[in-house]
Structures are given as structure tokens and as C-alpha cells.
Biopython code that builds the backbone (N, CA, C, O; Angstrom):
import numpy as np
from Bio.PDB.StructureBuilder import StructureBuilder

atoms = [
    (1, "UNK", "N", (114.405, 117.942, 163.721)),
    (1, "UNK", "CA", (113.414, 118.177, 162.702)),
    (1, "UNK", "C", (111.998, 118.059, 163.276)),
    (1, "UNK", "O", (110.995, 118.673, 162.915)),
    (2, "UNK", "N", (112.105, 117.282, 164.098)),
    (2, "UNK", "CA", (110.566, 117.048, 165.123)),
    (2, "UNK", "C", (110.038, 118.285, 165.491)),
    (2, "UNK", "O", (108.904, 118.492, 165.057)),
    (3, "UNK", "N", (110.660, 119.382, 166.333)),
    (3, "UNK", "CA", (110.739, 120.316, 166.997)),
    (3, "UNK", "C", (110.385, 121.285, 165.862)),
    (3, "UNK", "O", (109.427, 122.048, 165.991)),
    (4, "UNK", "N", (111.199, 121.269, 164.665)),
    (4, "UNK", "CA", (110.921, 122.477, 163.249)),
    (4, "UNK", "C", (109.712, 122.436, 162.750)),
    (4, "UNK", "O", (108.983, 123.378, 162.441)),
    (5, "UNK", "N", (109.417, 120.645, 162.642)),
    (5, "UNK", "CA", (108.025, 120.288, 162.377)),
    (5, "UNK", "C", (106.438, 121.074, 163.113)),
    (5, "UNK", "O", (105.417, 121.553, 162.621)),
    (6, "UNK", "N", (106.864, 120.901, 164.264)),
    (6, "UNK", "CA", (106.142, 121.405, 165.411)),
    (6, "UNK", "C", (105.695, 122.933, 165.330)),
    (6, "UNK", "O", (104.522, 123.249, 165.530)),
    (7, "UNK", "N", (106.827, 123.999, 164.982)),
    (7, "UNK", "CA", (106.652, 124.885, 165.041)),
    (7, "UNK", "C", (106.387, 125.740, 163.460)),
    (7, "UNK", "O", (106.132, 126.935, 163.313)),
    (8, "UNK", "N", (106.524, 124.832, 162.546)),
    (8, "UNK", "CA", (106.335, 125.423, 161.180)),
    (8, "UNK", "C", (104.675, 125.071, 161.263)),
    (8, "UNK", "O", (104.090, 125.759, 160.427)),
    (9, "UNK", "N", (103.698, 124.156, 162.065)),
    (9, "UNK", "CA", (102.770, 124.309, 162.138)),
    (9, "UNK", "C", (101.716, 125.390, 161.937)),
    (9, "UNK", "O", (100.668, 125.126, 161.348)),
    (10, "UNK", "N", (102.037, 126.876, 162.526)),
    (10, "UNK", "CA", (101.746, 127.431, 162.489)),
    (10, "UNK", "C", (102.238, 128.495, 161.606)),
    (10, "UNK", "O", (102.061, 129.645, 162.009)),
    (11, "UNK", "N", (102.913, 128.302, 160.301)),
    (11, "UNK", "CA", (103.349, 128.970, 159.572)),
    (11, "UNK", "C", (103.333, 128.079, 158.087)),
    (11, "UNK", "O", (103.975, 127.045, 157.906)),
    (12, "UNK", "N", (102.529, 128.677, 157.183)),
    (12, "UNK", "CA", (102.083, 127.837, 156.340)),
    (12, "UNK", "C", (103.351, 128.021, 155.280)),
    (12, "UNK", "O", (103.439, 126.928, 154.721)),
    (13, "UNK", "N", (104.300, 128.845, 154.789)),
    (13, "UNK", "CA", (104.893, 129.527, 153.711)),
    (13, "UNK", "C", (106.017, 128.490, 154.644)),
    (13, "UNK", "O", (106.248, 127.486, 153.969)),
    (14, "UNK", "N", (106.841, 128.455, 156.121)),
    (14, "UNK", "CA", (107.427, 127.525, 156.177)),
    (14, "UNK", "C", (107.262, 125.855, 156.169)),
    (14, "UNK", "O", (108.005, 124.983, 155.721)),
    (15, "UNK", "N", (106.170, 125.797, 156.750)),
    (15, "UNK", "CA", (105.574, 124.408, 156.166)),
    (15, "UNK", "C", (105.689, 123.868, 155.160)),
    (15, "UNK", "O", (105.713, 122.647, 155.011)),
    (16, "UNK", "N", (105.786, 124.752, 154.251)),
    (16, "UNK", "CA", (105.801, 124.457, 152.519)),
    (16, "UNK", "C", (107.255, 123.866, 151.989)),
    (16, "UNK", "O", (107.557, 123.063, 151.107)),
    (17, "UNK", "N", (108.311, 124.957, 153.328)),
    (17, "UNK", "CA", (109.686, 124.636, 152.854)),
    (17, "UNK", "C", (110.451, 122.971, 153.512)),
    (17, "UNK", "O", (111.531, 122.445, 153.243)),
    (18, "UNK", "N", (109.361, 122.550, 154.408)),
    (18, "UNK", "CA", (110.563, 121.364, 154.897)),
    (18, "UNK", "C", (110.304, 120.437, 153.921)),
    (18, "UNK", "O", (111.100, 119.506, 153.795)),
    (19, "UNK", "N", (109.165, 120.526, 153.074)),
    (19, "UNK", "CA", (109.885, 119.194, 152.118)),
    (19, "UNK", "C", (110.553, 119.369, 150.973)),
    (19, "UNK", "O", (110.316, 118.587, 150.053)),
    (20, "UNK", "N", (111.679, 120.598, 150.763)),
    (20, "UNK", "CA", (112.482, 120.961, 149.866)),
    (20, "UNK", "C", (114.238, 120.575, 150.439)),
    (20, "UNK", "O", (114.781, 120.524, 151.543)),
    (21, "UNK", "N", (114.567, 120.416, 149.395)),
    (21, "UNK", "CA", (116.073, 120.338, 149.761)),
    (21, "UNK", "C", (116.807, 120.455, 150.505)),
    (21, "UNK", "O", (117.750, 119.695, 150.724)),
    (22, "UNK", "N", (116.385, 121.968, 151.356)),
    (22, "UNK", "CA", (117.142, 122.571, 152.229)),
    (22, "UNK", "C", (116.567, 122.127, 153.428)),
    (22, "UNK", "O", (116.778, 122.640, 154.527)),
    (23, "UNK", "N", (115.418, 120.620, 153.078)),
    (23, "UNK", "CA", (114.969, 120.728, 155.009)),
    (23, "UNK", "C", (115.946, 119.943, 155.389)),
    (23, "UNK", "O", (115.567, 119.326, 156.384)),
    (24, "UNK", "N", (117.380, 119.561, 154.990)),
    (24, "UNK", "CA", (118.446, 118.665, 155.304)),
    (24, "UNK", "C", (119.448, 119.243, 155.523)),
    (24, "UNK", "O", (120.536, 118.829, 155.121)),
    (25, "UNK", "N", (119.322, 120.143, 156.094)),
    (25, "UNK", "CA", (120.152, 121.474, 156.052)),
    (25, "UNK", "C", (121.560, 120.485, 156.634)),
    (25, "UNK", "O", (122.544, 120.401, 155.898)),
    (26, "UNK", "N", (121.550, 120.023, 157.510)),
    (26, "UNK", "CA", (122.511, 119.481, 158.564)),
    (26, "UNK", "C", (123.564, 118.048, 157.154)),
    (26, "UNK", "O", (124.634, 117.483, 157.379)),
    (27, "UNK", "N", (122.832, 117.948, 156.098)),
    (27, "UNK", "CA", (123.865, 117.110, 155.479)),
    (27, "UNK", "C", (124.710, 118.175, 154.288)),
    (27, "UNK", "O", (125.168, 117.695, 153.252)),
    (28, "UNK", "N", (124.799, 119.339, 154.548)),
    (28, "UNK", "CA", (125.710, 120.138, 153.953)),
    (28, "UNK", "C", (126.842, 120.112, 154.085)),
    (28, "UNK", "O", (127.274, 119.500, 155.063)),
    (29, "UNK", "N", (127.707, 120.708, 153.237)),
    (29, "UNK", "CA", (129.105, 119.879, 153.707)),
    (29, "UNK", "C", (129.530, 120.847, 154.738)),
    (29, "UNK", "O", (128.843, 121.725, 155.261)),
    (30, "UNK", "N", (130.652, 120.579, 154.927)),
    (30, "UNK", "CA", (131.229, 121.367, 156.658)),
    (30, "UNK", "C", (131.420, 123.068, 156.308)),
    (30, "UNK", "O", (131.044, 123.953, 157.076)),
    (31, "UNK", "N", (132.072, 123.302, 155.010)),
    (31, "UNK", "CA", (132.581, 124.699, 154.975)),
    (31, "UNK", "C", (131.535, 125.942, 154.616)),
    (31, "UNK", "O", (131.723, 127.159, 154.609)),
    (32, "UNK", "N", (130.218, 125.052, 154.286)),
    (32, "UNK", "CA", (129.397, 125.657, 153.387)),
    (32, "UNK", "C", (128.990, 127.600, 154.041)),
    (32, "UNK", "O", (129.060, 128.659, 153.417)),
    (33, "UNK", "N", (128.771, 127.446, 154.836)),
    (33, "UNK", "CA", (128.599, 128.593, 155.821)),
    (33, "UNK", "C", (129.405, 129.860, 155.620)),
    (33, "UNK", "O", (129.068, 131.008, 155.330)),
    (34, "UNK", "N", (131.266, 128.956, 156.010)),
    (34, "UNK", "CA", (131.778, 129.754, 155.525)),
    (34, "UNK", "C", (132.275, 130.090, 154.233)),
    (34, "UNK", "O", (133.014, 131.074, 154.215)),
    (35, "UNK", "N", (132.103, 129.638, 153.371)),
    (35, "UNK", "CA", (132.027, 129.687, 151.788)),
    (35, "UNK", "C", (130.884, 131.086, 151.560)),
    (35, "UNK", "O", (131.191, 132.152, 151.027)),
    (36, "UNK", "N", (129.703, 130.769, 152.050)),
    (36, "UNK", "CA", (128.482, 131.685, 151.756)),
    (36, "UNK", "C", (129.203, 132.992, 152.518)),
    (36, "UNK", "O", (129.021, 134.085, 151.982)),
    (37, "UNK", "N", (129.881, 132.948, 153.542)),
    (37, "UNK", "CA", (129.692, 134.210, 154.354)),
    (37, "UNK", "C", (131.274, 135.158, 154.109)),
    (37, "UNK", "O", (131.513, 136.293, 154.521)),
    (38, "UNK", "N", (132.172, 134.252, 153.315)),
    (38, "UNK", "CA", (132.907, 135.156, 152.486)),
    (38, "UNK", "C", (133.014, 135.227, 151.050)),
    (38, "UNK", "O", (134.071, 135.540, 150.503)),
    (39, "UNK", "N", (131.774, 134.900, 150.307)),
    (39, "UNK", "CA", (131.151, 135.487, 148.652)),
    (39, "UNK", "C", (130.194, 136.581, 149.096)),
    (39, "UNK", "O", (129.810, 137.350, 148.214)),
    (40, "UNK", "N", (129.632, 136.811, 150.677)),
    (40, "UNK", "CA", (128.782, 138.312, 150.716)),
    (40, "UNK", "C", (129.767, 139.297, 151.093)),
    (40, "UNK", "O", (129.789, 140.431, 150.615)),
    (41, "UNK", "N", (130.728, 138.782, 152.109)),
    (41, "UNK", "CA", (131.770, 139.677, 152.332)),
    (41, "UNK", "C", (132.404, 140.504, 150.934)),
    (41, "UNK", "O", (132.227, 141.647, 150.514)),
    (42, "UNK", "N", (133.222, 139.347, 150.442)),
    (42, "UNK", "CA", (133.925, 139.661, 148.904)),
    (42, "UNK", "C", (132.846, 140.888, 148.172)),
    (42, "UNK", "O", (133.260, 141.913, 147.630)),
    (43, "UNK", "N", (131.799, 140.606, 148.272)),
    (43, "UNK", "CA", (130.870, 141.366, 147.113)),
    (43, "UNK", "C", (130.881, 142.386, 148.092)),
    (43, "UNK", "O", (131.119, 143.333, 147.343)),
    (44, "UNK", "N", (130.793, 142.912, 149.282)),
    (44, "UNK", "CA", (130.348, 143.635, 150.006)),
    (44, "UNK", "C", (131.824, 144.670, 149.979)),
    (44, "UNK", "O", (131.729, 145.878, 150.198)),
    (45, "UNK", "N", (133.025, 144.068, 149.711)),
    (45, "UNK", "CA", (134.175, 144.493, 150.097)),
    (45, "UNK", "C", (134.364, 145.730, 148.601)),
    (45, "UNK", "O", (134.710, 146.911, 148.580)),
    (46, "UNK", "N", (133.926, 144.715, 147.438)),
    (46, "UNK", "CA", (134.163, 145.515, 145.824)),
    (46, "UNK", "C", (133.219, 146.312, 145.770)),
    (46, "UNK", "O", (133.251, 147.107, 144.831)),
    (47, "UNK", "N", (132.561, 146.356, 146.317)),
    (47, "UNK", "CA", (131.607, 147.759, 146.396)),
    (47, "UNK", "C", (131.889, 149.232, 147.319)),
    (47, "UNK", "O", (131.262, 150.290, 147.260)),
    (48, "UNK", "N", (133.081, 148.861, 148.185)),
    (48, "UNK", "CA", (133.376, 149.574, 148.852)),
    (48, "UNK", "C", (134.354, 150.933, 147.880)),
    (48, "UNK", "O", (134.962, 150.710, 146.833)),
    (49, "UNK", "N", (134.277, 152.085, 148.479)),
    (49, "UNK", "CA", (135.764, 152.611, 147.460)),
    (49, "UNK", "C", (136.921, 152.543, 147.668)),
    (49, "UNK", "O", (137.723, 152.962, 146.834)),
]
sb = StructureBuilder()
sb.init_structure("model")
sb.init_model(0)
sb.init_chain("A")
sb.init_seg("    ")
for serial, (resi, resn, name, xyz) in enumerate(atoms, 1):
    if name == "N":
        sb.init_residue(resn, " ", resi, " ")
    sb.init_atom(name, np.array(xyz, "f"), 0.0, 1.0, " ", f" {name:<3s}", serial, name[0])
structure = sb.get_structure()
């Protein structure tokens, strides 16, 4: 977070975001990733013909 800190310096719109919820990204639970990355799949799949 030191290092994110460092470099959101120069970016004011991310600066804004580390003191929100998601600057804890790392206490998410384990599957979360893949949870997210097969509900875009799924949606991506029913759109197909």
C-alpha cells in the first residue's frame, strides 16, 4: 500500500480511491476474482446466439 500510496500521488481521481473500501483489496475473500470473472463470462456467453 506504501508503493500505491506513492504512485496515486500523482493522480488525484486515484488518490481519492484509497480511502474507500476497495483500498483493502487484499482482505477479499479467496474466490472473489473468480466469482467476478465467471458472472462476465455467463453474461457474455447469453448474449451469444
Amino acid at each position: 500500500m506504501t508503493r500505491a500510496r506513492e504512485i496515486a500521488g500523482d493522480f488525484p481521481r486515484l488518490r481519492a480511491r484509497l480511502g474507500t473500501p476497495s483500498d483493502d483489496y487484499n482482505a477479499t475473500p479467496e474466490h472473489t476474482f473468480e466469482y467476478g470473472l465467471r458472472a462476465l463470462l455467463d453474461g457474455l456467453a447469453a448474449t451469444l446466439p
